[in-house]
N, CA, C, O and CB atoms as a CASP TS submission, in Angstrom:
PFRMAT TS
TARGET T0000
AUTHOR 0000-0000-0000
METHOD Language model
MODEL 1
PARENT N/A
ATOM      1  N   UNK     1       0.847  -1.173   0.000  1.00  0.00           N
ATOM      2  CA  UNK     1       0.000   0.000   0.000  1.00  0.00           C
ATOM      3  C   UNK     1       0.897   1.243   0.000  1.00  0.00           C
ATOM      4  O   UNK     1       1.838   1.398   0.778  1.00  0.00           O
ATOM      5  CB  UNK     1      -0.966  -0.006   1.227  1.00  0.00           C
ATOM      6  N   UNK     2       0.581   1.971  -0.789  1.00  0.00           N
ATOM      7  CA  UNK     2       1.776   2.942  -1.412  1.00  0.00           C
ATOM      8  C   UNK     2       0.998   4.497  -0.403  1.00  0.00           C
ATOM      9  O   UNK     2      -0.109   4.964  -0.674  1.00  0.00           O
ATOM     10  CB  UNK     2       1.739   3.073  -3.834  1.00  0.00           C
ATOM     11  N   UNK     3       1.850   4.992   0.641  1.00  0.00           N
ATOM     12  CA  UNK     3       1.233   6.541   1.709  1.00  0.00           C
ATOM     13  C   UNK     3       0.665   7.101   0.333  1.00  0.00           C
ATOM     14  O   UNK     3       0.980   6.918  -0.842  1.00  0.00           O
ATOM     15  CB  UNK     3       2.781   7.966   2.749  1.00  0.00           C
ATOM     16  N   UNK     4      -0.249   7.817   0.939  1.00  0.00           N
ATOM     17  CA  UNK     4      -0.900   9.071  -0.063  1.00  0.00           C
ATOM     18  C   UNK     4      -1.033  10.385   0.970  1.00  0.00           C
ATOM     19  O   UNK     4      -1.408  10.239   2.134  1.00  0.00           O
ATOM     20  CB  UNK     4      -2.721   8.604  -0.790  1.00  0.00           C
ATOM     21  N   UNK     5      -0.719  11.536   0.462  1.00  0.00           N
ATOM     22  CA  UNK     5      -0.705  12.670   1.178  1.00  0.00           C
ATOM     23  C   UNK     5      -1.886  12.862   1.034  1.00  0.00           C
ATOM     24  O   UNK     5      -2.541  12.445   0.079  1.00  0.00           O
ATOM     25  CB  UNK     5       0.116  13.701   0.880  1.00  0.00           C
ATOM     26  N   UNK     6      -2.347  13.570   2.036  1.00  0.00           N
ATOM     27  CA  UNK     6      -4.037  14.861   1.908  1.00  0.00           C
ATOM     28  C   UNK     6      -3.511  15.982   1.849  1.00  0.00           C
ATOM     29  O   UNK     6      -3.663  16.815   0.955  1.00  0.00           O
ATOM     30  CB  UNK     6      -5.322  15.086   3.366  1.00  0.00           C
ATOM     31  N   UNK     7      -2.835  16.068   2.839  1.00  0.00           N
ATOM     32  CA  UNK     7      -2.695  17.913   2.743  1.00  0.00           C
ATOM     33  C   UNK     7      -1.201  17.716   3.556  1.00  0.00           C
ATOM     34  O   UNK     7      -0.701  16.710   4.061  1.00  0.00           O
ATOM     35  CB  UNK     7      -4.287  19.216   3.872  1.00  0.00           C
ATOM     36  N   UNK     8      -0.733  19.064   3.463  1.00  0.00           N
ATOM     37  CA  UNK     8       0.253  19.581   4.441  1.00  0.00           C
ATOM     38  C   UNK     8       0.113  21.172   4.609  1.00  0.00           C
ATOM     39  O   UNK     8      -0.089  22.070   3.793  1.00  0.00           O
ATOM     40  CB  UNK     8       1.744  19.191   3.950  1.00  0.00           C
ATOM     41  N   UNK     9       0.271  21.159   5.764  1.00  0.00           N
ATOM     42  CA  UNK     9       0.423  22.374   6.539  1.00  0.00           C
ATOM     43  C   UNK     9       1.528  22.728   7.579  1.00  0.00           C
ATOM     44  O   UNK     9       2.053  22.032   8.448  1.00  0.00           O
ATOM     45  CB  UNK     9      -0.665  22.466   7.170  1.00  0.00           C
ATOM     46  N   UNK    10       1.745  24.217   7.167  1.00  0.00           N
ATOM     47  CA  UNK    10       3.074  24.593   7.529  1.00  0.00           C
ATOM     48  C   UNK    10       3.147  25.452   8.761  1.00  0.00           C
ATOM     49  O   UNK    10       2.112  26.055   9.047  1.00  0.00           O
ATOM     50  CB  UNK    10       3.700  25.281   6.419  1.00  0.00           C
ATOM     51  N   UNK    11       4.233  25.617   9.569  1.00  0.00           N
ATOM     52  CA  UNK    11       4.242  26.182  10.776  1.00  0.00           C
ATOM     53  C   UNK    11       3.402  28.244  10.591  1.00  0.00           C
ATOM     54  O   UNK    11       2.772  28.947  11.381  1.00  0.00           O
ATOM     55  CB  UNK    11       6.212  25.977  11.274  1.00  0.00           C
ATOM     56  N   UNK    12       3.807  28.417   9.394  1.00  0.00           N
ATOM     57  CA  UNK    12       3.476  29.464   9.047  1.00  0.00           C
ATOM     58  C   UNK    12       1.888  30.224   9.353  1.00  0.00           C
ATOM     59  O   UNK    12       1.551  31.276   9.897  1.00  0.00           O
ATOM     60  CB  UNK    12       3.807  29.267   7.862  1.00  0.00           C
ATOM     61  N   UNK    13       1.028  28.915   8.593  1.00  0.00           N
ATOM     62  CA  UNK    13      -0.075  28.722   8.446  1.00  0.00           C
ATOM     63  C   UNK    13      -0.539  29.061   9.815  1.00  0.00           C
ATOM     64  O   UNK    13      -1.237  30.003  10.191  1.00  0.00           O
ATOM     65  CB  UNK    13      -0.326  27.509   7.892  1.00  0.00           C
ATOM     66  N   UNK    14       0.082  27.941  10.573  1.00  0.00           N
ATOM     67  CA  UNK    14      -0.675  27.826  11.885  1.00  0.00           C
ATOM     68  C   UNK    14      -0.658  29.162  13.101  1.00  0.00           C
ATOM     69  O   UNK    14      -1.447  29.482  13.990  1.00  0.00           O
ATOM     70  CB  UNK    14      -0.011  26.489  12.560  1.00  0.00           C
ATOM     71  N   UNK    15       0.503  29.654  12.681  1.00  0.00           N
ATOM     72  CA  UNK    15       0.578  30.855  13.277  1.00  0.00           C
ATOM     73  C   UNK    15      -0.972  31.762  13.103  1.00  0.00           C
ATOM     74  O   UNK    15      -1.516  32.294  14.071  1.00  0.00           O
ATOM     75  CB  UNK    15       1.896  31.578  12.585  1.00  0.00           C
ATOM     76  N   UNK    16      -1.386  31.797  12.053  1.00  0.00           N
ATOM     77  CA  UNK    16      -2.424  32.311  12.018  1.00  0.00           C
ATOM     78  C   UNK    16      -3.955  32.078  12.295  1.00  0.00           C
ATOM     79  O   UNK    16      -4.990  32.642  11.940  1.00  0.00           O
ATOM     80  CB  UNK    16      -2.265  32.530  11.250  1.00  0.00           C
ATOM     81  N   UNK    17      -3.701  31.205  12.935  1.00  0.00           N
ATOM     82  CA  UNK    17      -5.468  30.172  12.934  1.00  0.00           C
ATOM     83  C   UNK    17      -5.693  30.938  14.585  1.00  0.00           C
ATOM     84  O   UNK    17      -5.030  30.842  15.619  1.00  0.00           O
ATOM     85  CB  UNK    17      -5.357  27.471  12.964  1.00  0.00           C
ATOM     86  N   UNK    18      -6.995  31.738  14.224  1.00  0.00           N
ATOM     87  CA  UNK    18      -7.475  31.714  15.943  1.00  0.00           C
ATOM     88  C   UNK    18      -8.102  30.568  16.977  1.00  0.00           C
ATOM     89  O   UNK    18      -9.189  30.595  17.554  1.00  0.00           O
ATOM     90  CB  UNK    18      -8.544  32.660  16.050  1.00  0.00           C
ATOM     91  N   UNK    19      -7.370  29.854  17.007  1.00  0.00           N
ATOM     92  CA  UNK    19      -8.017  28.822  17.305  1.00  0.00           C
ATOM     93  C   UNK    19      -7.637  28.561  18.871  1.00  0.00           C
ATOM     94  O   UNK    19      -6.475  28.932  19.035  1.00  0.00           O
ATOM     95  CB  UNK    19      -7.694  27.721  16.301  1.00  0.00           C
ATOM     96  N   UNK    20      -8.261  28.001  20.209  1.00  0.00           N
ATOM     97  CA  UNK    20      -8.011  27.793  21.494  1.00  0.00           C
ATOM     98  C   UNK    20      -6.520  26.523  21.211  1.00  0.00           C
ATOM     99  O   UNK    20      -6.408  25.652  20.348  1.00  0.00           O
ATOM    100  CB  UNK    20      -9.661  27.203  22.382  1.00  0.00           C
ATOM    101  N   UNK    21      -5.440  26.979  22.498  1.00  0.00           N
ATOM    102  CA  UNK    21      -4.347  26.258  22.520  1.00  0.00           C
ATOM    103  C   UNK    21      -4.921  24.951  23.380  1.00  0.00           C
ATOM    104  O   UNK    21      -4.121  24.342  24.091  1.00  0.00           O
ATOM    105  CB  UNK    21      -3.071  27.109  23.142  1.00  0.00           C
ATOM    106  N   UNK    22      -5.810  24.677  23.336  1.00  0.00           N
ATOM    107  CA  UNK    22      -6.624  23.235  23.975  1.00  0.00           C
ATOM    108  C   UNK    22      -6.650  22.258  23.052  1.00  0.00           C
ATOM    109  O   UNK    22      -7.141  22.765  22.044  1.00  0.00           O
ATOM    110  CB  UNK    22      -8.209  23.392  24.396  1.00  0.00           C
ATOM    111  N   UNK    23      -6.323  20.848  22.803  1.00  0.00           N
ATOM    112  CA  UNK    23      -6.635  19.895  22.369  1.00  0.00           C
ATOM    113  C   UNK    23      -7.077  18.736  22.973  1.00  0.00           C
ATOM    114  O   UNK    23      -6.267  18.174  23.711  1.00  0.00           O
ATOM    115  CB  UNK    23      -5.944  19.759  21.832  1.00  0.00           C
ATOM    116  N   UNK    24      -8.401  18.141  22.808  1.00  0.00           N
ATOM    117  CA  UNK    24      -8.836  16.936  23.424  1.00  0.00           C
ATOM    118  C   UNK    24      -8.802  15.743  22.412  1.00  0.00           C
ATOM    119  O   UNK    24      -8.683  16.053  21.227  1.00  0.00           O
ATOM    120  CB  UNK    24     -10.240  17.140  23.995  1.00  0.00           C
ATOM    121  N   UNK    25      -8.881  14.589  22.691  1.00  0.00           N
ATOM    122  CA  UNK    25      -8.691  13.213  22.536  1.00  0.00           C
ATOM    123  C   UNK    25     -10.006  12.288  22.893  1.00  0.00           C
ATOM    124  O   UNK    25     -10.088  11.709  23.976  1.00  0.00           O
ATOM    125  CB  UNK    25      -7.502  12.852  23.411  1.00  0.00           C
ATOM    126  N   UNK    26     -10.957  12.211  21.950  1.00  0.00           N
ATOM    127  CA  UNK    26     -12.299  11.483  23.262  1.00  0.00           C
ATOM    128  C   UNK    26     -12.471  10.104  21.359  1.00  0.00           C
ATOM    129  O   UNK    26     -11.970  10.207  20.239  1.00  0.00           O
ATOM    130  CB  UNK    26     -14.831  13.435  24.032  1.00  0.00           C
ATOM    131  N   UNK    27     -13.053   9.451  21.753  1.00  0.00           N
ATOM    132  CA  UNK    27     -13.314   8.321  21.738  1.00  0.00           C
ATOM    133  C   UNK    27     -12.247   7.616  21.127  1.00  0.00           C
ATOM    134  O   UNK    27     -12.144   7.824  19.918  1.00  0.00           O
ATOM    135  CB  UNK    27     -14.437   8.162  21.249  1.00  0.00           C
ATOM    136  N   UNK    28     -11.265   6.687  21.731  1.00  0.00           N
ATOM    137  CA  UNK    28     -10.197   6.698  21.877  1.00  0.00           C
ATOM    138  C   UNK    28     -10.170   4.551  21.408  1.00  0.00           C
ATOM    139  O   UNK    28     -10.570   3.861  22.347  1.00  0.00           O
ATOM    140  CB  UNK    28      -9.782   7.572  23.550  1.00  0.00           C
ATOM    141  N   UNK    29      -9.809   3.884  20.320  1.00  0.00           N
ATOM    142  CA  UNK    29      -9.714   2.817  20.472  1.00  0.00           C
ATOM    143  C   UNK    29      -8.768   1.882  19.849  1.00  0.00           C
ATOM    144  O   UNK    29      -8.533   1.838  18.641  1.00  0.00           O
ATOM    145  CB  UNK    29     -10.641   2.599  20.359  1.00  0.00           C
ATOM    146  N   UNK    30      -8.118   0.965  20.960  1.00  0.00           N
ATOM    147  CA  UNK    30      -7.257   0.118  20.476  1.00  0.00           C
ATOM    148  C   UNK    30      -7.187  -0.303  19.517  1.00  0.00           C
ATOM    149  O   UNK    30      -8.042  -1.148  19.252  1.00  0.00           O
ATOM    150  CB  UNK    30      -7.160  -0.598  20.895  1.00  0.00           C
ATOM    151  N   UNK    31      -6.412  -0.056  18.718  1.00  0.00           N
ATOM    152  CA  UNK    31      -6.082  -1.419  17.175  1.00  0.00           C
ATOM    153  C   UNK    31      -5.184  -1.942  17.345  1.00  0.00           C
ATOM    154  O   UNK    31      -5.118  -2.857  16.524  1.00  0.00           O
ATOM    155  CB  UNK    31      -5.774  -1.070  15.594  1.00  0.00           C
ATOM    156  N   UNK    32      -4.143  -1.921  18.138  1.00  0.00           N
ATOM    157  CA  UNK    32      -2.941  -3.039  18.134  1.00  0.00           C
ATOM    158  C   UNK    32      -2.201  -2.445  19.589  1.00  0.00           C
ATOM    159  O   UNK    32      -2.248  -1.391  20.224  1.00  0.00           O
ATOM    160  CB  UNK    32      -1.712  -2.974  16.446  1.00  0.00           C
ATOM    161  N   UNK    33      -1.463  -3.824  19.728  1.00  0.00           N
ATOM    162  CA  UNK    33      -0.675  -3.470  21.000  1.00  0.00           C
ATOM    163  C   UNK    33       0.973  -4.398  20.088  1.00  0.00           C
ATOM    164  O   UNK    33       1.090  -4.793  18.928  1.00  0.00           O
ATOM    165  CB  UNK    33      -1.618  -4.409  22.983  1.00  0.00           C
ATOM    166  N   UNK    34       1.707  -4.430  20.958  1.00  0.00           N
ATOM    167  CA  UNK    34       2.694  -4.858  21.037  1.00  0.00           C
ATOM    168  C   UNK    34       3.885  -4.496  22.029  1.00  0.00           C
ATOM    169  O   UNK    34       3.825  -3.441  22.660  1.00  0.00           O
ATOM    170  CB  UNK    34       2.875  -4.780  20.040  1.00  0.00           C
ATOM    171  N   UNK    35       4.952  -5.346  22.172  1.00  0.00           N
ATOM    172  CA  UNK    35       5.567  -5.821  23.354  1.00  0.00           C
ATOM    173  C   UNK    35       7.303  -5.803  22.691  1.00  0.00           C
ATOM    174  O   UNK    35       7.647  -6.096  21.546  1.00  0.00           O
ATOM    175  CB  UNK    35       4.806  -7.534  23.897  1.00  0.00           C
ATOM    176  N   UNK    36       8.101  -5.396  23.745  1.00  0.00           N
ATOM    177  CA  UNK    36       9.806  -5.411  23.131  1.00  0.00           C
ATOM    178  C   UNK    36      10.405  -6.795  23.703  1.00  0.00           C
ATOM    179  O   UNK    36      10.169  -7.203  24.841  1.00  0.00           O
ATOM    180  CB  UNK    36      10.952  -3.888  23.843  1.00  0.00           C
ATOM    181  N   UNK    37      11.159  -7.417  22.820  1.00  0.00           N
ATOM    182  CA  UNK    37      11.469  -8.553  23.101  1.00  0.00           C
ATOM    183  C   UNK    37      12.933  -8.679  23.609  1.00  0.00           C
ATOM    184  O   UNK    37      13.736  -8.497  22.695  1.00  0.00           O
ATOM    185  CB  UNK    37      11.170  -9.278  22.038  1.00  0.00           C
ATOM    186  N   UNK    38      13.469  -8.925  24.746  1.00  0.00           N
ATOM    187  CA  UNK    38      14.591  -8.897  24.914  1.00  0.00           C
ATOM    188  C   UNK    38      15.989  -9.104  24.099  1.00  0.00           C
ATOM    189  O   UNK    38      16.639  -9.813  24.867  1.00  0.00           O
ATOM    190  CB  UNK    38      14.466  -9.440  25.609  1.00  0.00           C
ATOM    191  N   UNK    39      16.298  -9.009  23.657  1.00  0.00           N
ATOM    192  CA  UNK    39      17.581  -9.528  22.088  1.00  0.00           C
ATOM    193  C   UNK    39      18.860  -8.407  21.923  1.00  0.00           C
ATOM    194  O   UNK    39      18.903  -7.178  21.869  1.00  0.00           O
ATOM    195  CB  UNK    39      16.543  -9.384  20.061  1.00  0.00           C
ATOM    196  N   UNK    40      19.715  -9.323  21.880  1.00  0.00           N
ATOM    197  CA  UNK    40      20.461  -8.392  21.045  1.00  0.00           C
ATOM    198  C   UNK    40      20.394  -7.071  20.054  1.00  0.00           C
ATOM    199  O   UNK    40      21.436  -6.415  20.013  1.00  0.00           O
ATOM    200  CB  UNK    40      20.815  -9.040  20.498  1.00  0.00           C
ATOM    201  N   UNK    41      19.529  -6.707  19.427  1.00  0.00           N
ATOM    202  CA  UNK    41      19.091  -6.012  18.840  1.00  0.00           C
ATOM    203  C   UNK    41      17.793  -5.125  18.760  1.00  0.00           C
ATOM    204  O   UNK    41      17.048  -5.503  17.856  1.00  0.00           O
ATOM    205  CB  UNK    41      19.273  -6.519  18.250  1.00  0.00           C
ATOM    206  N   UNK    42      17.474  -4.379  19.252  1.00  0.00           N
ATOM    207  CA  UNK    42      16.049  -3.872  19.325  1.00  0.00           C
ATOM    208  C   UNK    42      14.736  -4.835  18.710  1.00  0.00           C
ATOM    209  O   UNK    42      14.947  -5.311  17.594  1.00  0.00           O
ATOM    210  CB  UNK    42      16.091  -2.496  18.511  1.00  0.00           C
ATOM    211  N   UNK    43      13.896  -5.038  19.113  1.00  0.00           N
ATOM    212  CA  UNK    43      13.267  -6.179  18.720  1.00  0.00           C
ATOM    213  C   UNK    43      11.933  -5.724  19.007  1.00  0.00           C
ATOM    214  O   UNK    43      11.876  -4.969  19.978  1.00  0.00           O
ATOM    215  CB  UNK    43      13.718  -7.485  19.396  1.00  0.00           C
ATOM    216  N   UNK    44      10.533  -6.046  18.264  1.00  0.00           N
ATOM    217  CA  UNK    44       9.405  -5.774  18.699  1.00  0.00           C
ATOM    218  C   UNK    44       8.468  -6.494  18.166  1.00  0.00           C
ATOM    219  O   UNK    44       8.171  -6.471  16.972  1.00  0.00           O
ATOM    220  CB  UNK    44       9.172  -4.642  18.612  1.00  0.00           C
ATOM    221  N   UNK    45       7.751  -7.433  19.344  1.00  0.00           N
ATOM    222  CA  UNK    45       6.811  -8.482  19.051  1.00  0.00           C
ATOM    223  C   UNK    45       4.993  -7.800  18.850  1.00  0.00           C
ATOM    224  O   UNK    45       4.251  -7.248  19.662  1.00  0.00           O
ATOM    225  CB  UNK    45       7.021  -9.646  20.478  1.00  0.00           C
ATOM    226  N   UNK    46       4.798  -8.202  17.282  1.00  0.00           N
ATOM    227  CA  UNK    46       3.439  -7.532  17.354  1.00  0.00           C
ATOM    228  C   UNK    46       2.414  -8.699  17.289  1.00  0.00           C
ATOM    229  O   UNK    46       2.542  -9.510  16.371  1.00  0.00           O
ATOM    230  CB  UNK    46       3.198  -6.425  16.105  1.00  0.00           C
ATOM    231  N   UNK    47       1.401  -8.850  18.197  1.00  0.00           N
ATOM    232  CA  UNK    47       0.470 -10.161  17.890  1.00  0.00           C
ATOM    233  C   UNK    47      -0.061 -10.210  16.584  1.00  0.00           C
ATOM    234  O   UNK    47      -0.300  -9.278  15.815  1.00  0.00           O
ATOM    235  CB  UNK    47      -0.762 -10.265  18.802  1.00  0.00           C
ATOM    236  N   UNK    48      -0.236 -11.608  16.419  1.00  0.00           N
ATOM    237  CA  UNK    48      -1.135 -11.960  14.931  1.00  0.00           C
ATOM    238  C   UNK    48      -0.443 -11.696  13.932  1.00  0.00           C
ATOM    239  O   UNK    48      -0.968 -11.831  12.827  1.00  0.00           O
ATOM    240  CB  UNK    48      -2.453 -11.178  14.623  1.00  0.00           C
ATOM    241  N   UNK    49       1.461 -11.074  14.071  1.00  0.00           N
ATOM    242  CA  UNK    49       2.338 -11.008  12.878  1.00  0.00           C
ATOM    243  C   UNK    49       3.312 -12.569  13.034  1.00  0.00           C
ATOM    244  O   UNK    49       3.987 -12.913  14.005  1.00  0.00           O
ATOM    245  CB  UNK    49       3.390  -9.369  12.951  1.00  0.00           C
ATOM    246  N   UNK    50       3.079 -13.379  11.614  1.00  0.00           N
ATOM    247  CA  UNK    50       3.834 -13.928  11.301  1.00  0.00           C
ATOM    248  C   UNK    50       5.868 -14.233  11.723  1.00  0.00           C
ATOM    249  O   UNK    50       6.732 -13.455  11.319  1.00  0.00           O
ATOM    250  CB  UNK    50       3.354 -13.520  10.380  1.00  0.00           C
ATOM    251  N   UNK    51       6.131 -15.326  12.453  1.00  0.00           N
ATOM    252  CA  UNK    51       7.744 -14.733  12.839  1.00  0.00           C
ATOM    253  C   UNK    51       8.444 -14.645  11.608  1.00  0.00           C
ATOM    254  O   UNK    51       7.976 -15.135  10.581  1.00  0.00           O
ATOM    255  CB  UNK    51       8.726 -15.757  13.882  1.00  0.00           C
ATOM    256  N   UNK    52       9.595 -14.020  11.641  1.00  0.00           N
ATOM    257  CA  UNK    52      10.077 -13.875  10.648  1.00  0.00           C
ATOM    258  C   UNK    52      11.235 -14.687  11.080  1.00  0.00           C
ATOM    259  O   UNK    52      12.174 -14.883  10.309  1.00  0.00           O
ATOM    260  CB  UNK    52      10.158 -12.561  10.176  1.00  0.00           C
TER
END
């Protein structure tokens, strides 16, 4: 699956938006977890992925 942009917006822009410095977060839901696996090498176990 190849990213596709929507938009970008620049620090510039934002300077100008009257907008409240408040941001909330509400209905909030898990799609994946995962876990670091001890190893030599940075390592990260994701459930339901195939080992490699």
């Amino acid at each position: 699956m190849t990213p596709t942009t929507i938009a970008q917006i620049s620090r510039l822009e934002l300077q100008d938006l009257s907008t409240p410095f408040e941001a909330t977060i509400t209905d909030v839901k898990q799609l994946s977890s995962y876990n670091w696996i001890e190893a030599s090498s940075p390592t990260i176990a994701v459930p339901g992925t195939p080992p490699l």
